[in-house]
N, C-alpha and C positions, 0 to 999 in steps of 0.2 A: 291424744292417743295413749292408749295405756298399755305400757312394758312391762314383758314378766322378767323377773330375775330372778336369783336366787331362796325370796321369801313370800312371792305370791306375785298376782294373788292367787288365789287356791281356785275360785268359782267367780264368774262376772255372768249373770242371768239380768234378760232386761223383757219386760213383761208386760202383759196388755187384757185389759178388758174392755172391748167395744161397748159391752152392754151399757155400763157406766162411765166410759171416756177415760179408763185408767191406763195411768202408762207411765211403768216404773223401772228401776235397777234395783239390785242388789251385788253387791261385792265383796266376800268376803275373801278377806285378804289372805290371812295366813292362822292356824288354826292349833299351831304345835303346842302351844300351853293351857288351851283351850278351845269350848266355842268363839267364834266371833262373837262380840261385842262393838255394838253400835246404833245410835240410833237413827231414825225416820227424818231426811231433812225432806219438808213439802213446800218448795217455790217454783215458779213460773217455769226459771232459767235453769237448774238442777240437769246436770248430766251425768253420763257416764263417767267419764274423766275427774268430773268434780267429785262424786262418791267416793272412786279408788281412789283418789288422793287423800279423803279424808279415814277412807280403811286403813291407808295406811298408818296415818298419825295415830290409830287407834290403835293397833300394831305394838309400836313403840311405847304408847302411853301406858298399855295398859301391864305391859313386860315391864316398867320403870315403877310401874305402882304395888309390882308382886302381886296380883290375883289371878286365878284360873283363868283367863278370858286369852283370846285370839282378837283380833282385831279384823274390824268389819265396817258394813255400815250401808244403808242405804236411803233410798229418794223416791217422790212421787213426784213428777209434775203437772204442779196444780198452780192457778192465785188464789190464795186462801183471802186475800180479802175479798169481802162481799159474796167470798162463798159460804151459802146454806149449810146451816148443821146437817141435815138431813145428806146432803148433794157429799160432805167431806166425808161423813161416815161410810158411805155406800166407798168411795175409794179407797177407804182405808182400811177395809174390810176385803174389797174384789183385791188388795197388794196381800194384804193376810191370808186368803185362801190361795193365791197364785203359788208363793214361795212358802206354803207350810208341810209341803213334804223336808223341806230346809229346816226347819224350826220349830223346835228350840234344840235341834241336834246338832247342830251347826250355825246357828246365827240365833242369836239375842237380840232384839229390838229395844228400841227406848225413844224418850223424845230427844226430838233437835228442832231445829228452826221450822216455824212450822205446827210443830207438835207437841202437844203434852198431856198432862196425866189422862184426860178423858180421852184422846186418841188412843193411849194403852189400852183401855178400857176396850174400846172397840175390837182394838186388835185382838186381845186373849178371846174374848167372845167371838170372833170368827174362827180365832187360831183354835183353840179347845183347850189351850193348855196355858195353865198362870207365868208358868216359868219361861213361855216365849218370850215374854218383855218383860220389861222390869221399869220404875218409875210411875207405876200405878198408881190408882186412887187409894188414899189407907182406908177405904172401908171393903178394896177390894181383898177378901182372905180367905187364904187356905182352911184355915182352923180356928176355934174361938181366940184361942192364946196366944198365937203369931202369925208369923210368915203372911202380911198383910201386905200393900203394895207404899211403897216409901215415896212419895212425888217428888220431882226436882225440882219442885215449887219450896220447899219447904227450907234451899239453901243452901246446899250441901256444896258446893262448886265454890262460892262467897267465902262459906267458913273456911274453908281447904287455902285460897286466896291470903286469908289472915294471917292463918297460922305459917303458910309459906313465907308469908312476909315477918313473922314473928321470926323465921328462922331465921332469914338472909340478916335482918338485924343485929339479932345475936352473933352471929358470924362475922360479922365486922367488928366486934365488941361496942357494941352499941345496946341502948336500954329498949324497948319496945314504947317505955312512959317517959321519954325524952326527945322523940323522933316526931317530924311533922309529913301529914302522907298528903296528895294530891290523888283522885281516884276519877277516872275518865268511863262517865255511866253509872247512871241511877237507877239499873234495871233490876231484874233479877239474880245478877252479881254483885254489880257496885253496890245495892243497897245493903247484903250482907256484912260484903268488906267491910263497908265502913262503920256496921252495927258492931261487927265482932270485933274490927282494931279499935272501937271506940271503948269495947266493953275491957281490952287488952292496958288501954292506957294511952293510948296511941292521940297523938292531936290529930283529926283531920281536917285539913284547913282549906281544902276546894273541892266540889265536887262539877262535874258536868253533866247535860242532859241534850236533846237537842236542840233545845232555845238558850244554851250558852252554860255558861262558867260561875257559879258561886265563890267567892273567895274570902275569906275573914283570916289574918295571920293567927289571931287569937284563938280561931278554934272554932268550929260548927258542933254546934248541941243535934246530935245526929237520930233521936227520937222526934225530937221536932222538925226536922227536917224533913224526914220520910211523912210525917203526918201533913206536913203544908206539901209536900208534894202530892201527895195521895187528892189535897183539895183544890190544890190550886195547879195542877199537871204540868208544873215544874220548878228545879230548885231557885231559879231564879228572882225568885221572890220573895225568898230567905232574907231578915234583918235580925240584926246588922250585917252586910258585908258587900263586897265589891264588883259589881258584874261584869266579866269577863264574856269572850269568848271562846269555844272550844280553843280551839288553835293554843291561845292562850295558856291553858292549863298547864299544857308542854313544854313551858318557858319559865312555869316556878321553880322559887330558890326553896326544894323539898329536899325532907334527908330520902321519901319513899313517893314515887310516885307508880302506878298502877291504871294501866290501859285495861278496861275493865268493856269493853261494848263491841267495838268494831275492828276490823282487819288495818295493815297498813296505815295506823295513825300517826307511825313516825315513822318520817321520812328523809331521803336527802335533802329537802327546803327544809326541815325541821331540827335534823337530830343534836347539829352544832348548837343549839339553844336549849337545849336537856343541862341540868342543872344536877337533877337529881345523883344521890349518893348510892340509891337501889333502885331499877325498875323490874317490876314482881310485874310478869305478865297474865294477867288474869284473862282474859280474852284470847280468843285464837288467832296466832299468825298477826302481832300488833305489829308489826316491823319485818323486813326481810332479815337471814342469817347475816348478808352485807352489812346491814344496819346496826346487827347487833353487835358486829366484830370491829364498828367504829365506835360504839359505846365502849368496848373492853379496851377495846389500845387508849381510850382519856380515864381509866383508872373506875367506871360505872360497871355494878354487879348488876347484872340482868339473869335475871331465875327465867328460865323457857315455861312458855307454857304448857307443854305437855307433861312439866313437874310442877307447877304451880297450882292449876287448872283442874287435878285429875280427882278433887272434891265427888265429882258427879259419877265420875265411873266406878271410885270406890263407894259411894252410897248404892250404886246397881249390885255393886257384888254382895252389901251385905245384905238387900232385899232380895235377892236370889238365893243368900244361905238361911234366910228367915230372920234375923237380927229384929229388933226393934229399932222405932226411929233415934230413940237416944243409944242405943249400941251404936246405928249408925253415926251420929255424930262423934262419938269415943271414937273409932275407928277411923275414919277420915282424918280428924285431928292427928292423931299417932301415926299414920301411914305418912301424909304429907310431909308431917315434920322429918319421921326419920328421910324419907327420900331426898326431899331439899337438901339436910345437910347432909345423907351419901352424894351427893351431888357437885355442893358445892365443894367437900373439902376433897374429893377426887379429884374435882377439876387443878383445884393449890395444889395437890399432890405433882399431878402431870403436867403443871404448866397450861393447861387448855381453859378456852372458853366453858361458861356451864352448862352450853348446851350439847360441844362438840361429848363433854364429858357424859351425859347423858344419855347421849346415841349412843356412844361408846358399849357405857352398863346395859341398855334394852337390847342391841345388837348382838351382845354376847349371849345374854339370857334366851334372846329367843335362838339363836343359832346350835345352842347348847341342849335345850328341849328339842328341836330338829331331829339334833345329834341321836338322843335317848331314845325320841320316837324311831330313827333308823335301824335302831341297833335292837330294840326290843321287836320289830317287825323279821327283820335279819332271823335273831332268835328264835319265834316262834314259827319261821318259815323250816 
């Protein structure tokens, strides 16, 4: 069931096209510092409930990351496997024309599970308008010289991941080229991670995929890794090193480890076997707040995802202001870093966890543009 309270959400629309079997939500949550922002999740099981939940996170992330955005976010459901290009497009075009009296004046799209860059593609082509989504194809462009569409294929979530983890390091006083990471997922995140902690200095000494756990203390040569997986569709078959399974990973003696894939990977069967000196949550919601506040009372910094993570929503905002893709990367970098350590050293300041410290700063921020929004309405009333 979804609760309004004091921050949204603003609009919950849920939407249908018989013609083509579509049938969607939209939610945007709360709008005060911006539009919504959020993207397209397309699965089976996708609900109402599960949407605003994640509007919300989006809410928070994107007040924690400082860009104009509101937090939003919506769903189609669909099985995308074994669905026809032809059969996904038609949906995702009939969701595009349904909510685009909404958009791009009020909600941003983007991809999520489900969806990417050639979904955007679709979308603006229904929508009329480039600036409806953002995470496009780069050859999709406003003008010869910029303002082209920036894919989330291209990393941006990974590198942000790195540099988060570059900061919690430092934060400890600790070297970034002295520290050994363990990273959970060789997707489209984890491959990053451990391209950029590798290119950082970083040892990274296991990785995971779904057929198990790589591990070599000494170190994985992380170019050849992505290439033997890319042929043989998984790390597991990396030599020299040790196979493991998942489970596993979660039980190295790492200065960094980093749940990079799936939801609730640490658990109460698990967490008293976490070793680790920092977990950088790269992935959404890898543990419950429970979980994370029995990692903090055994003396483990855990960076939340909604600072760790928000790589991807600051690569939406700079293809939304036109940036190029290497502005985007400058930008992401700088943003993450300062946010982590506003983060962490608030949280040392106040005694709190670094997530409680986190809610803390987006709570304020967005309560505070509220606030402005009231008073300038008040004003010219």
């Amino acid at each position: 069931m979804i609760k309004r309270d004091e921050f949204g959400p603003e609009k919950v629309l849920e939407v249908y096209d018989p013609g083509v079997g579509m049938h969607g939500f939209l939610v945007i949550d709360n709008t005060a510092l911006g539009p919504g922002k959020g993207g397209i999740r397309m699965t089976f099981g996708v609900t109402a409930e599960e949407v605003y939940r994640l509007a919300r996170t989006m809410t928070w992330k994107n007040a924690l990351a400082e860009i104009p955005f509101g937090g939003a976010k919506s769903g189609i459901v669909a099985e995308v496997h074994g669905l026809s290009i032809e059969a996904k497009k038609s949906l995702i075009q009939a969701f595009a024309r349904a909510i685009r009296p909404l958009s791009p004046s009020l909600y941003i799209a983007g991809p999520d599970a489900g969806t990417g860059q050639e979904e955007m593609r679709w979308y603006v082509e229904a929508n009329g308008s480039p600036k409806s989504c953002t995470g496009k194809p780069a050859d999709m462009c406003v003008n010869p010289r910029q303002e082209c569409g920036i894919p989330h294929e291209l990393g941006s979530t990974g590198l942000g991941v790195a540099h988060s983890a570059d900061e919690a390091v430092t934060f400890l006083g600790l070297n970034i080229k002295d520290v050994t990471v363990a990273i959970e997922g060789f997707g489209n995140v984890g491959t990053f991670v451990a391209n950029h902690l590798s290119e950082l200095g970083a040892r990274v000494v296991a990785v995971s995929d779904r057929k198990g756990t790589i591990y070599n203390e000494k170190g994985l040569e992380v170019e050849s890794l992505i290439k033997l997986k890319e042929e043989t569709g998984s790390v597991i078959n990396y030599r020299p090193g040790k196979v493991l399974t998942t489970a596993e990973l979660f039980e190295l003696e790492v200065d960094v480890l980093i749940p990079a894939a799936l939801s609730d990977v640490i658990t109460p069967l698990n967490v008293d076997r976490v070793k680790a000196r920092v977990v950088v949550e790269g992935s959404n919601i890898p543990m419950s707040p429970d979980i994370e506040e029995v990692l903090h009372k055994k003396g483990i910094l855990v960076v939340p995802d909604f600072v760790a993570n928000a790589g991807g929503v600051i690569s939406s905002y700079a293809e939304y202001m036109g940036y190029s893709s290497r502005g985007m990367f400058d930008i992401v970098e700088r943003r993450v870093k300062r946010n982590t350590r506003l983060v962490l050293e608030y949280g040392r300041y106040k005694g709190m966890k670094p997530r409680d410290a986190a809610m803390e700063i987006a709570v304020e921020r967005v309560r505070g543009a509220m606030a402005s929004r009231l008073e300038a309405g008040g004003a010219s009333a």
